[in-house]
C-alpha positions as CSV (number, residue, x, y, z in Angstrom):
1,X,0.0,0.0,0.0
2,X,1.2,3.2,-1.1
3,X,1.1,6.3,1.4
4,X,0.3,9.2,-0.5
5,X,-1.0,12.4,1.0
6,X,-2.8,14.8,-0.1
7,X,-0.6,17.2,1.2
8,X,2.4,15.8,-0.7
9,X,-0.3,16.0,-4.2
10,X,-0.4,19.8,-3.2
11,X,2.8,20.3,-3.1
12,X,3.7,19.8,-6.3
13,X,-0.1,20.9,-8.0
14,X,-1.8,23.2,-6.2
15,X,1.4,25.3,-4.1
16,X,3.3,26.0,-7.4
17,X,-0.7,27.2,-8.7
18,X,-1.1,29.1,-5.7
19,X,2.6,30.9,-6.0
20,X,1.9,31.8,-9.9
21,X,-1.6,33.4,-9.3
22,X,0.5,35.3,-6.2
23,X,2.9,35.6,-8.2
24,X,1.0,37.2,-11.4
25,X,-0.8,39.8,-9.4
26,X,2.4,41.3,-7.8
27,X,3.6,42.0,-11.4
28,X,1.2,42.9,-13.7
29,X,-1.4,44.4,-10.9
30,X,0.8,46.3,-8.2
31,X,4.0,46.5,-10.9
32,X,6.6,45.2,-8.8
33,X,9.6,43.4,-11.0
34,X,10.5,40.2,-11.3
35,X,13.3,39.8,-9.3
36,X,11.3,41.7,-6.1
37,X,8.9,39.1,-6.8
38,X,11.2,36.4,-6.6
39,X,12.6,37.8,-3.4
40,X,9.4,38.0,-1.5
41,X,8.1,34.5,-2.9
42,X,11.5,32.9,-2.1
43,X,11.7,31.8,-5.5
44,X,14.0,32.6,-8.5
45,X,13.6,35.4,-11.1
46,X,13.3,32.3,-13.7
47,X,10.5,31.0,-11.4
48,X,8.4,34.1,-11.6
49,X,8.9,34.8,-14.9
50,X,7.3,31.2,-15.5
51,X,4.9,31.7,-13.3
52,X,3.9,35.0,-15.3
53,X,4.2,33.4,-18.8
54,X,2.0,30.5,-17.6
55,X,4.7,27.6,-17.9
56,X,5.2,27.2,-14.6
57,X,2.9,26.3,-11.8
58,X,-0.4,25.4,-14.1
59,X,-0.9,22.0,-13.4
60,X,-4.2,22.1,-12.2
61,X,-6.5,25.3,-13.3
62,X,-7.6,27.6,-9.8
63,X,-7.7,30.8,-11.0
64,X,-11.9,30.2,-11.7
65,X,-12.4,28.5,-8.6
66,X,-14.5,31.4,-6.6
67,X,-13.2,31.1,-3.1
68,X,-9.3,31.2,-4.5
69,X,-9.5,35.0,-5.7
70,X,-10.1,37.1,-2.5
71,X,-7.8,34.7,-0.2
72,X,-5.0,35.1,-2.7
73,X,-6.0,39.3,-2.6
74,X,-5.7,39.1,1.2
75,X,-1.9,37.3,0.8
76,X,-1.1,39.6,-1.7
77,X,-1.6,43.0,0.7
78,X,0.4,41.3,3.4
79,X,3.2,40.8,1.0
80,X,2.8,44.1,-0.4
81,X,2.8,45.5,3.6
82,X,6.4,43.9,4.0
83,X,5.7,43.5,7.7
84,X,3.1,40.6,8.0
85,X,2.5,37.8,10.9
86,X,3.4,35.0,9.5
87,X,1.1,32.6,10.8
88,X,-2.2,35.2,9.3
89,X,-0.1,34.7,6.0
90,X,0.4,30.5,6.3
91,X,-3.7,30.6,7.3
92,X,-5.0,32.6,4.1
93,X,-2.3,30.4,2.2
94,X,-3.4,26.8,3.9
95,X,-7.1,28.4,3.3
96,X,-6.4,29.1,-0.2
97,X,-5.4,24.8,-0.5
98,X,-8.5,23.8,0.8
99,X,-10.5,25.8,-1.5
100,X,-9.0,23.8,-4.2
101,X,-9.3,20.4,-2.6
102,X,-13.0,21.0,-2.1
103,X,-13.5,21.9,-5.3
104,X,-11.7,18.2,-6.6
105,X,-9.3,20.2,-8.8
106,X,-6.5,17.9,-7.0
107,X,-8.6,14.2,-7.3
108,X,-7.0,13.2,-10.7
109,X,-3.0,13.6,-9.5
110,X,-3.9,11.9,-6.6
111,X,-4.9,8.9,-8.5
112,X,-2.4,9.2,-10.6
113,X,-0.1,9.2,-7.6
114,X,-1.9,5.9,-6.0
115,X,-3.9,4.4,-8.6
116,X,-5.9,2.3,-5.6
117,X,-7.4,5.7,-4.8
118,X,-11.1,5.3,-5.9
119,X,-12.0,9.5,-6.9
120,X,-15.4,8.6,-6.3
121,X,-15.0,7.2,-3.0
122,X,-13.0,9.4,-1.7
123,X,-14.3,12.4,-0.1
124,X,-11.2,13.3,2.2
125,X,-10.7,16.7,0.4
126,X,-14.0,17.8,-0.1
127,X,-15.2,17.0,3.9
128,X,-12.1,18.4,5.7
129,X,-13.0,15.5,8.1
130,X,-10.5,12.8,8.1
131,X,-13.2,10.5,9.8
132,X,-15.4,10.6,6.6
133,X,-12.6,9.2,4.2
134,X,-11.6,6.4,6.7
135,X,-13.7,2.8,6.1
């Protein structure tokens, strides 16, 4: 039996998604460069300018999932205030994940991470309850 988490499918999907949509509204919205970006995201100038161009960090499509726009707004004026709790910041970000799990954007790398995972059995994401998902 394989052990994948859903955490460890977000990493890789919906983080980099997350990071881009951050990343895009820094640049083209408040006009910051490149390279400030990649300093406040902890990423490298190459990184955002993927991110911008769309190469990077588009694995799974969140920019039209509703509840994903104002919690990436809200990370976006903390960034933008330089001096931000970190843990308010990790909460809209950890927020911003779940929006997307609910929304089964993530379902189809995690079975293609575990191919045992039944999508329509498996309502871990979508319940926030790890009680539900357990038989």
């Amino acid at each position: 039996m394989l052990l994948i988490l859903p955490c460890e499918v977000a990493v890789k999907s919906v983080v980099p998604a997350i990071k881009a949509l951050v990343a895009i509204q820094l640049v083209e919205k408040h006009g910051l460069r490149q390279d400030e970006v990649a300093q406040i995201l902890g990423v490298s100038q190459s990184a955002v300018s993927k991110y911008t161009s769309k190469t990077r960090g588009y694995i799974v499509k969140i920019d039209d999932i509703q509840d994903v726009q104002p919690l990436v707004d809200n990370m976006v004026v903390l960034l933008l205030a330089g001096a931000y709790e970190r843990q308010g910041f990790l909460a809209f970000f950890c927020n911003t994940c779940a929006a997307v799990r609910k929304r089964n954007a993530m379902c189809q790398f995690c079975q293609k991470a575990d191919s045992k995972i039944e999508i329509e059995e498996c309502h871990f994401c979508q319940s926030g309850d790890p009680r539900l998902s357990v038989r």
